[in-house]
C-alpha positions as CSV (number, residue, x, y, z in Angstrom):
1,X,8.5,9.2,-28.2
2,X,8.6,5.5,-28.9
3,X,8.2,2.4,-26.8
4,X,11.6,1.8,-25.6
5,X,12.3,5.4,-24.3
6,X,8.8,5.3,-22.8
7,X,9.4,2.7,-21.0
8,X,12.9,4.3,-19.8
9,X,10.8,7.2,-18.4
10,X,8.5,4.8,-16.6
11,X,11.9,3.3,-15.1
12,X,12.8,6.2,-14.4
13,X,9.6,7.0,-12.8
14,X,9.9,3.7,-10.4
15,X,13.0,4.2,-9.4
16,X,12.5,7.7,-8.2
17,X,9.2,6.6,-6.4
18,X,11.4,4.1,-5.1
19,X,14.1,6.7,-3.7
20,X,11.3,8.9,-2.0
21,X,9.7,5.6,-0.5
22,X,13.7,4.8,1.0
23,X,14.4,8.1,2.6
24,X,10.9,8.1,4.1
25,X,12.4,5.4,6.5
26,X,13.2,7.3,9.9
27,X,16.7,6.1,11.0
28,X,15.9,7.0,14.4
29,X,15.4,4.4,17.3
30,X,12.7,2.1,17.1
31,X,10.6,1.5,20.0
32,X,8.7,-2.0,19.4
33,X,8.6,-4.5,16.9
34,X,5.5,-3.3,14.8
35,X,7.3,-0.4,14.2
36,X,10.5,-2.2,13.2
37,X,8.4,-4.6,11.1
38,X,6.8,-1.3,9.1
39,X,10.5,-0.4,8.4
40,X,11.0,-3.5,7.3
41,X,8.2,-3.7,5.3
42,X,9.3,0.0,3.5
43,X,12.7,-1.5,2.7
44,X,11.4,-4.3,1.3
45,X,8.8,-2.2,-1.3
46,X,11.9,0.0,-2.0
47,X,13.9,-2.9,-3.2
48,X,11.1,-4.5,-5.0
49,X,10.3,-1.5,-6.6
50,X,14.1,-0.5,-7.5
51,X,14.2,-4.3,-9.4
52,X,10.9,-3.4,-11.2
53,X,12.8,0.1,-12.3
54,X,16.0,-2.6,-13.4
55,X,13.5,-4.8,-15.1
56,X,11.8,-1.9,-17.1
57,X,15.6,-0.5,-18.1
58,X,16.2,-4.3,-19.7
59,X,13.1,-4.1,-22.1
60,X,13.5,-0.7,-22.9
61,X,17.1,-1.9,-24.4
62,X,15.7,-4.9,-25.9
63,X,15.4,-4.4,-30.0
64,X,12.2,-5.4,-30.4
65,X,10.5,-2.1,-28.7
């Protein structure tokens, strides 16, 4: 395997962390804002992972890996 499809996995790899850590956000009703915030808060680490996962799939294109 060489460097750019390992780090393809590894995208891979984030973005599917990232998936599980989405759908782990109940959709039911929320009954306070701490509990709103955590949602939040899981969104958030779901997108940031997600543009980490983007990231990784740019440098495993690039020429030089």
């Amino acid at each position: 395997m060489n460097e750019g499809s390992q780090v393809a996995w590894h995208a891979a790899q984030v973005r599917r962390i990232a998936g599980e850590l989405g759908n782990l956000v109940p959709s039911a009703d929320w009954r306070g804002p701490a509990e709103l915030q955590c949602r939040l808060r899981m969104i958030e680490a779901s997108d940031d992972l997600q543009r980490v996962a983007r990231l990784l799939e740019m440098a495993a294109q690039t020429p030089h890996l």
